[in-house]
N, CA, C and O atoms as a GROMACS GRO file, in nm:
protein
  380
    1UNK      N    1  -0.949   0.138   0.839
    1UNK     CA    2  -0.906   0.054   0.729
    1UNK      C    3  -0.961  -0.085   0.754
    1UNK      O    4  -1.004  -0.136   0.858
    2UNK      N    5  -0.944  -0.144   0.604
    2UNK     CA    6  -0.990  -0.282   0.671
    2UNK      C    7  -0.940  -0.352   0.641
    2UNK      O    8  -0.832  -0.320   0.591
    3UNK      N    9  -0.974  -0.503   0.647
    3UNK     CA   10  -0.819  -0.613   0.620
    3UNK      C   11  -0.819  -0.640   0.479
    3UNK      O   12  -0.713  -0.669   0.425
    4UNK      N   13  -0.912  -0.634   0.421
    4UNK     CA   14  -0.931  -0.607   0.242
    4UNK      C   15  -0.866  -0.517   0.196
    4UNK      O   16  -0.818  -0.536   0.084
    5UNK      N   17  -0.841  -0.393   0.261
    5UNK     CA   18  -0.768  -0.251   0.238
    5UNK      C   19  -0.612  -0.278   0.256
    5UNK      O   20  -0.529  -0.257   0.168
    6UNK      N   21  -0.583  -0.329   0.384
    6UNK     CA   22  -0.451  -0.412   0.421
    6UNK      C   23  -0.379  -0.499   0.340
    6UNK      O   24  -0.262  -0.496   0.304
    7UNK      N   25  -0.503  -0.602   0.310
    7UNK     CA   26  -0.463  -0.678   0.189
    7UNK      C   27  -0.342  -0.654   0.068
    7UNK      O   28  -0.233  -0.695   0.026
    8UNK      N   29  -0.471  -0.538   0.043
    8UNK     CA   30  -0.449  -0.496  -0.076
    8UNK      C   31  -0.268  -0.409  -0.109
    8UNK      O   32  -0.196  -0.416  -0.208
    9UNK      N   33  -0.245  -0.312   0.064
    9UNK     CA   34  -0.158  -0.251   0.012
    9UNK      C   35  -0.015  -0.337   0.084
    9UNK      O   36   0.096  -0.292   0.114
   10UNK      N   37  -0.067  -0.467   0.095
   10UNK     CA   38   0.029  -0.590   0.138
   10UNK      C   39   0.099  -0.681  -0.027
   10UNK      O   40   0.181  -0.770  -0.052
   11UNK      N   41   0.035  -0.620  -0.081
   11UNK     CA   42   0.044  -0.696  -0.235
   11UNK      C   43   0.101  -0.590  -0.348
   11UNK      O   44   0.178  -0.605  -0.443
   12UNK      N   45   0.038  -0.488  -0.301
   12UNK     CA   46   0.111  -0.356  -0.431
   12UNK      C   47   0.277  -0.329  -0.357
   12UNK      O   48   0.370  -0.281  -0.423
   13UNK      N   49   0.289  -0.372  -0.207
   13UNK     CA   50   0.399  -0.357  -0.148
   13UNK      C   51   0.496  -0.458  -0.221
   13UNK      O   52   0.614  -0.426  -0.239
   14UNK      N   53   0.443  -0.591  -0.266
   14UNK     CA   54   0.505  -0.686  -0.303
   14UNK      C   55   0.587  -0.820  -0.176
   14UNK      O   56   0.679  -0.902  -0.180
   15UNK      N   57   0.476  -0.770  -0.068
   15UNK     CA   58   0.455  -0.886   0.078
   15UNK      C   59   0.464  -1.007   0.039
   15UNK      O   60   0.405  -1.052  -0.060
   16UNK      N   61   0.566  -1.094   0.143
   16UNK     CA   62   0.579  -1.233   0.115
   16UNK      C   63   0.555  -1.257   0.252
   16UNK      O   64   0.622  -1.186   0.327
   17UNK      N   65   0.484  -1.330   0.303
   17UNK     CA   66   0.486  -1.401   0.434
   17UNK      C   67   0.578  -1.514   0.420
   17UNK      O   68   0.610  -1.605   0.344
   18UNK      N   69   0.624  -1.425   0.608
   18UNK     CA   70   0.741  -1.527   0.629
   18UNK      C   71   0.720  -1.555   0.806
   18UNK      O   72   0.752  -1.474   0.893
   19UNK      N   73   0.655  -1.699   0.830
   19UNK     CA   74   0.642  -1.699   0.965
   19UNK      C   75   0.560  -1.628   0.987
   19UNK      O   76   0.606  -1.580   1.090
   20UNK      N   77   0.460  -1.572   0.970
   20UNK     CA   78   0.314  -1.522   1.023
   20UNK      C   79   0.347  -1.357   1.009
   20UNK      O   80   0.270  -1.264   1.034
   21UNK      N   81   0.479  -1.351   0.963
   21UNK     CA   82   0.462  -1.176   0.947
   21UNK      C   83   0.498  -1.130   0.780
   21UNK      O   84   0.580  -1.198   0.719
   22UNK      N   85   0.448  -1.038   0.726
   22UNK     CA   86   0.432  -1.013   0.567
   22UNK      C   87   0.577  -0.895   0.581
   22UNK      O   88   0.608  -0.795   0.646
   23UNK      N   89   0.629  -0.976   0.484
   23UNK     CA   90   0.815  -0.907   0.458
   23UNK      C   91   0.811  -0.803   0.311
   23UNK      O   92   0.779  -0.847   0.201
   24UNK      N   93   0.844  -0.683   0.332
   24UNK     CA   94   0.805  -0.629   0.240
   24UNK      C   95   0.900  -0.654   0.142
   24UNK      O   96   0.995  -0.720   0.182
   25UNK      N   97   0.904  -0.609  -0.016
   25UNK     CA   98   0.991  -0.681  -0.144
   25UNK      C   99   1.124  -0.574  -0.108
   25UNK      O  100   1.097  -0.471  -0.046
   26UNK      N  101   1.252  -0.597  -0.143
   26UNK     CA  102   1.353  -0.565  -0.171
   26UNK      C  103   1.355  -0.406  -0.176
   26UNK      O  104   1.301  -0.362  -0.277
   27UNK      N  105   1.396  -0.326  -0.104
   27UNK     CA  106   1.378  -0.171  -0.133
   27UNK      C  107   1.241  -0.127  -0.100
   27UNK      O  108   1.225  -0.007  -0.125
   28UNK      N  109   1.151  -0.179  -0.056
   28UNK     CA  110   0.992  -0.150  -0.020
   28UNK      C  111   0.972  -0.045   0.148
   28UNK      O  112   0.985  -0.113   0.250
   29UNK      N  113   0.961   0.013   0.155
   29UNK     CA  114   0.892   0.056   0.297
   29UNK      C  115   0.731   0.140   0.291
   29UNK      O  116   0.689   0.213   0.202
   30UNK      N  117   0.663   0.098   0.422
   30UNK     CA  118   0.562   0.149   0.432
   30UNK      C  119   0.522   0.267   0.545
   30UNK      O  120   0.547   0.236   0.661
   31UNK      N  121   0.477   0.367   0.527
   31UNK     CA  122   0.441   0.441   0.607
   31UNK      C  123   0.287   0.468   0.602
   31UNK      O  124   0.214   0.488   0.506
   32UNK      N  125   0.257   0.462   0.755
   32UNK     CA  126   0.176   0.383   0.827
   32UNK      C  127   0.076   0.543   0.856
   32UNK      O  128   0.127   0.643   0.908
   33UNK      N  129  -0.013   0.539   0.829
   33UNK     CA  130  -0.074   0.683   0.931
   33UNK      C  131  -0.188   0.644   1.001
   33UNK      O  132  -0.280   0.591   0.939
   34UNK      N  133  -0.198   0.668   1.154
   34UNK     CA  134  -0.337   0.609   1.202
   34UNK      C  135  -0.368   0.737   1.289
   34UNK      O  136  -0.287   0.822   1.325
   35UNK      N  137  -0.494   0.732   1.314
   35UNK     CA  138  -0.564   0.855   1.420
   35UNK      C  139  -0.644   0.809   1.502
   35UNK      O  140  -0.712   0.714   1.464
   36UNK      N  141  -0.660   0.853   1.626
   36UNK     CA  142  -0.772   0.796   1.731
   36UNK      C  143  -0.835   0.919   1.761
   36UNK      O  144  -0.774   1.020   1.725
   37UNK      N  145  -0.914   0.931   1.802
   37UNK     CA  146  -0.957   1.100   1.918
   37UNK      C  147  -0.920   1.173   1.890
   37UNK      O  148  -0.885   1.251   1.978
   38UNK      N  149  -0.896   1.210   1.756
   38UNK     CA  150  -0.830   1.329   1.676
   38UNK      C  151  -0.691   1.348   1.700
   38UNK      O  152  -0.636   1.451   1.661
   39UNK      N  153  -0.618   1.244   1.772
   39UNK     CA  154  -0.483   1.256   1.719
   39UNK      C  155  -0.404   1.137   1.614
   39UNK      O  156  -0.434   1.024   1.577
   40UNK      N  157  -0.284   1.230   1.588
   40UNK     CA  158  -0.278   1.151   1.455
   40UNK      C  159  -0.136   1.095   1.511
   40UNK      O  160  -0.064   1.141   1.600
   41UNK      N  161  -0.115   0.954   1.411
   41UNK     CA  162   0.033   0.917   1.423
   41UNK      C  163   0.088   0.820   1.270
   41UNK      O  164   0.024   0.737   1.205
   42UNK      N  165   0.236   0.875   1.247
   42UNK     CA  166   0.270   0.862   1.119
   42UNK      C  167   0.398   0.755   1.179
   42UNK      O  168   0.477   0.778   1.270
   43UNK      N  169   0.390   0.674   1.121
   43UNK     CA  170   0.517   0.579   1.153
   43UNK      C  171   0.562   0.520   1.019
   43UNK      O  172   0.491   0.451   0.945
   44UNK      N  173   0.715   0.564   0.995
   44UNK     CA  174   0.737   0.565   0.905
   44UNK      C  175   0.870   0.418   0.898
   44UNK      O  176   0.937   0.369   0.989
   45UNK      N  177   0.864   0.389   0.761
   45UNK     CA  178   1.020   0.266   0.735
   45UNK      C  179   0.990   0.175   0.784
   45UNK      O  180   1.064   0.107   0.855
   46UNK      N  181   0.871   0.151   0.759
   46UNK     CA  182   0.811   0.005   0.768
   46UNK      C  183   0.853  -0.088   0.687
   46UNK      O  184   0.838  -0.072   0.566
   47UNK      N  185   0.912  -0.202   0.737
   47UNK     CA  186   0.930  -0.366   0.651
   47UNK      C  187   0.830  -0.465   0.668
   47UNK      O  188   0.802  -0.534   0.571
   48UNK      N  189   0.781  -0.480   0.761
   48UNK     CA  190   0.740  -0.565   0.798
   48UNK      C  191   0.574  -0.561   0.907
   48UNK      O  192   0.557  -0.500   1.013
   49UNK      N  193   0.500  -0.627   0.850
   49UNK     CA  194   0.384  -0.602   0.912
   49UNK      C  195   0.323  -0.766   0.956
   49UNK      O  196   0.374  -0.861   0.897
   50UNK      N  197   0.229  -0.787   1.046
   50UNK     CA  198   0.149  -0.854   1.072
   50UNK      C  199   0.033  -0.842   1.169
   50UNK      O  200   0.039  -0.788   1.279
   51UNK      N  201  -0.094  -0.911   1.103
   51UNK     CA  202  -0.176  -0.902   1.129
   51UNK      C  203  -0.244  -0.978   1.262
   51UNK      O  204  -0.241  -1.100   1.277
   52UNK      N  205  -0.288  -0.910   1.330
   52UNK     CA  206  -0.274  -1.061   1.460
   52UNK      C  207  -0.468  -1.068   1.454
   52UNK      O  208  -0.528  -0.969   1.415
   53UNK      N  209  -0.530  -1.172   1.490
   53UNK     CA  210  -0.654  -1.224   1.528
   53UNK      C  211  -0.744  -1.124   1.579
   53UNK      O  212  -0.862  -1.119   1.546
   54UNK      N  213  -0.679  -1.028   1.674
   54UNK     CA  214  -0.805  -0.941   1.750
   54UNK      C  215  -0.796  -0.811   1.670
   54UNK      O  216  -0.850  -0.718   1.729
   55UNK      N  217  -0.736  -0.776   1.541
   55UNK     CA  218  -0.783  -0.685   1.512
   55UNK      C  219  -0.668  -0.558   1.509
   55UNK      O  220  -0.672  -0.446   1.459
   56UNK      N  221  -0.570  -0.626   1.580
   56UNK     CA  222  -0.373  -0.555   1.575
   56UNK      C  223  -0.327  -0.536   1.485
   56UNK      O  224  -0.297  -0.638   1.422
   57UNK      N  225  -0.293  -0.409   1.422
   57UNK     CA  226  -0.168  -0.443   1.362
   57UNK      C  227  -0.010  -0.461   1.429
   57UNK      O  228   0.002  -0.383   1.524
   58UNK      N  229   0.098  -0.533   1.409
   58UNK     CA  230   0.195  -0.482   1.436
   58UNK      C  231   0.321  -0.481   1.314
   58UNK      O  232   0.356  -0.563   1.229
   59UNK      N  233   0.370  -0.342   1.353
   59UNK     CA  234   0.436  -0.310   1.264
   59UNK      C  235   0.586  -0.326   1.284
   59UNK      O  236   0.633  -0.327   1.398
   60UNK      N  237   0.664  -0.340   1.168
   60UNK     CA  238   0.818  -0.368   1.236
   60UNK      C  239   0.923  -0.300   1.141
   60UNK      O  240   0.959  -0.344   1.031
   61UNK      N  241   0.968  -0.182   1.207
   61UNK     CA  242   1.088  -0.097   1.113
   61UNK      C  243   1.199  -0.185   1.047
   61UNK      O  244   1.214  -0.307   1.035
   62UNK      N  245   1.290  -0.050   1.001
   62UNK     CA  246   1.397  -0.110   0.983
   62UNK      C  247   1.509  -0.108   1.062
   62UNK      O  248   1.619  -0.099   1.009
   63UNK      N  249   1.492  -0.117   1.246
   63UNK     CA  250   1.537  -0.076   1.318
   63UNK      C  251   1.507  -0.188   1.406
   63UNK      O  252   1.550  -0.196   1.521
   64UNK      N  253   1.429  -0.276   1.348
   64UNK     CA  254   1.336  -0.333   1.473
   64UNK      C  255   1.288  -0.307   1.554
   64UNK      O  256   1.264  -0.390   1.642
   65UNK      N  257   1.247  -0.157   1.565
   65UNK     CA  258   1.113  -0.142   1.668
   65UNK      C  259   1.002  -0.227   1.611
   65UNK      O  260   0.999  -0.297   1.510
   66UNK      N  261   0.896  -0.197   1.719
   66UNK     CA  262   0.793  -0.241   1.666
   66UNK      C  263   0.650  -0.184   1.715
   66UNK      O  264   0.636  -0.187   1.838
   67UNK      N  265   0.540  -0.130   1.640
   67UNK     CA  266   0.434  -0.056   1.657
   67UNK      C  267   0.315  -0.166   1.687
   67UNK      O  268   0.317  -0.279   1.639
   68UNK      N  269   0.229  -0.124   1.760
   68UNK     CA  270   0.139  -0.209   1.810
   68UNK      C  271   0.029  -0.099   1.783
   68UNK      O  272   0.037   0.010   1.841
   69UNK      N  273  -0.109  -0.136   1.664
   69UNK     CA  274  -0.190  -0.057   1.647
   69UNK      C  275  -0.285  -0.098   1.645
   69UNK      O  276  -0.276  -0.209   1.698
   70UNK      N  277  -0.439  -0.067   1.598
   70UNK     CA  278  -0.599  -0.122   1.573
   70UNK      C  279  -0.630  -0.117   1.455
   70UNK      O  280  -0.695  -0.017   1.423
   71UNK      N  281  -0.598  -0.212   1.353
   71UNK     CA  282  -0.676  -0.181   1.215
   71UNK      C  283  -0.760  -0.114   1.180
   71UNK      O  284  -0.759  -0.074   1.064
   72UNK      N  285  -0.876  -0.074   1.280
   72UNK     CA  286  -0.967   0.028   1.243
   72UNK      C  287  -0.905   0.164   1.275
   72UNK      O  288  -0.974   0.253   1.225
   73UNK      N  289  -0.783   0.217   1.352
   73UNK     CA  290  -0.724   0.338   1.361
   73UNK      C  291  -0.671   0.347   1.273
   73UNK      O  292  -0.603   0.449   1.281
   74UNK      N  293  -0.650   0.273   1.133
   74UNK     CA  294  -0.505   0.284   1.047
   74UNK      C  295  -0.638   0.368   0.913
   74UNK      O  296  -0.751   0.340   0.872
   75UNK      N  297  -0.565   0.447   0.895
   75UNK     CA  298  -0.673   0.526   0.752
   75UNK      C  299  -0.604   0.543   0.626
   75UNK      O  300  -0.672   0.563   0.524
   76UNK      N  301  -0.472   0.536   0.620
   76UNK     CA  302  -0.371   0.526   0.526
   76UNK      C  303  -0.224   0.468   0.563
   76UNK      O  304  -0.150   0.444   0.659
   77UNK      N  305  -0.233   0.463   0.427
   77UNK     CA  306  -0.046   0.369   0.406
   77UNK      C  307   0.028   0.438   0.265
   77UNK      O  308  -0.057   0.463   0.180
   78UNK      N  309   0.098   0.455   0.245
   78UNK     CA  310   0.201   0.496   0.190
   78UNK      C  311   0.310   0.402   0.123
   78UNK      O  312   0.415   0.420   0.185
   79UNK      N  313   0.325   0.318   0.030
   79UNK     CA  314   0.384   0.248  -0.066
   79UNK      C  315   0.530   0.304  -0.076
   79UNK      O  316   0.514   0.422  -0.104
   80UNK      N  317   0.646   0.281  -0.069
   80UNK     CA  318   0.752   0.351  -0.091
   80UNK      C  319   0.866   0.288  -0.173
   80UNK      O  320   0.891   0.193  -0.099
   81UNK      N  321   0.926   0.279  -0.244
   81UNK     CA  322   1.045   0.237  -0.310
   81UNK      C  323   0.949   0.116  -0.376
   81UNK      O  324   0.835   0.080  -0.348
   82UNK      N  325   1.066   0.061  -0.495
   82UNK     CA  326   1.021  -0.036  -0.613
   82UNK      C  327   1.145  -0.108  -0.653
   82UNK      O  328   1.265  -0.082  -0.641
   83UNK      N  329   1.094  -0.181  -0.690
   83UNK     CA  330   1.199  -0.313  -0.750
   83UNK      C  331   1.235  -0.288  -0.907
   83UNK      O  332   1.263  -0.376  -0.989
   84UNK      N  333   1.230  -0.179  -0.924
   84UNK     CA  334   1.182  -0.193  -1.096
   84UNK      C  335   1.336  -0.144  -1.129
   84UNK      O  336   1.426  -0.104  -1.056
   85UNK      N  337   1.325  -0.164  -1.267
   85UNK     CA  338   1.471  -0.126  -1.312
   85UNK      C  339   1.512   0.026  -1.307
   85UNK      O  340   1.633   0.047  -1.293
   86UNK      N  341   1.425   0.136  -1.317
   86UNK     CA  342   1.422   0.278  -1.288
   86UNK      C  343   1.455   0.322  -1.152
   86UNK      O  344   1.524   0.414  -1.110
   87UNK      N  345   1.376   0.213  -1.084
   87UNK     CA  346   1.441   0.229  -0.914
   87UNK      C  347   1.588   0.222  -0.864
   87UNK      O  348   1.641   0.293  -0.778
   88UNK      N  349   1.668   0.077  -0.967
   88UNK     CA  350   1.792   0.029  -0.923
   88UNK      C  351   1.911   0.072  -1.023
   88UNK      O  352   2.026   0.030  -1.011
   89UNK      N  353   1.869   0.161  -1.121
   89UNK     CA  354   1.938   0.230  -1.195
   89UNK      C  355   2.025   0.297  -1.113
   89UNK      O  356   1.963   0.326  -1.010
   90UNK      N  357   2.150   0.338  -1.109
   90UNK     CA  358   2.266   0.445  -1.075
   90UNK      C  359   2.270   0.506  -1.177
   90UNK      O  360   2.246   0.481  -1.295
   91UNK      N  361   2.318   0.628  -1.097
   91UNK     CA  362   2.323   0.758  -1.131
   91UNK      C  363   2.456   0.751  -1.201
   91UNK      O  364   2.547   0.680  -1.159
   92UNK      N  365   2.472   0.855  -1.351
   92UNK     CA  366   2.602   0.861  -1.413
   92UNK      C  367   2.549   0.806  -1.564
   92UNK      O  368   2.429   0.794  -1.592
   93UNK      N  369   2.643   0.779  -1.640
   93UNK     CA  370   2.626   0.742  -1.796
   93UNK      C  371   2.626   0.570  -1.847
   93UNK      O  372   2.697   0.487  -1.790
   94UNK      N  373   2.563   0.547  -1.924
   94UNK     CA  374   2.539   0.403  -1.923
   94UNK      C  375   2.620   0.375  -2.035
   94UNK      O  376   2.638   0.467  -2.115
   95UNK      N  377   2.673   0.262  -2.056
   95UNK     CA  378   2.752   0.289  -2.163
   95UNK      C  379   2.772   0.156  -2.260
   95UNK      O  380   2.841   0.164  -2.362
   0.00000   0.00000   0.00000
């Protein structure tokens, strides 16, 4: 992936930088898939990402772990939840 690619799914996420790390919008998580040497790894319930200088990603749940990866290992991302009114609708009769 690249940081144009990153960019990009830092903005359809609806990312606000806060303090050098990009906070994903309200209800947002990202899942992360990267591969090296033919193995693969999926890290999922991502909030929070930042990009560091040499080429890192690090990633930060909703748990506060935190993933330490290579932008060029990352090959997809996964967009999850929305802010939209269809998203925050409850279930039952409107009335």
């Amino acid at each position: 992936m690249t940081e144009a690619m990153l960019n990009r799914v830092l903005t359809e996420a609806e990312a606000q930088k806060d303090g050098g790390e990009f906070k994903l919008g309200d209800g947002r998580r990202l899942t992360l898939y990267a591969g090296h040497a033919g193995v693969s790894l999926t890290i999922t319930r991502i909030e929070g990402l930042k990009l560091v200088d040499d080429g890192t990603v690090v990633a930060r749940n909703d748990k506060g772990d935190r993933f330490f990866v290579a932008l060029p290992d990352l090959f997809a991302v996964a967009a999850e939840g929305s802010t939209t009114a269809a998203a925050s609708r409850k279930a039952g009769f409107l009335g």
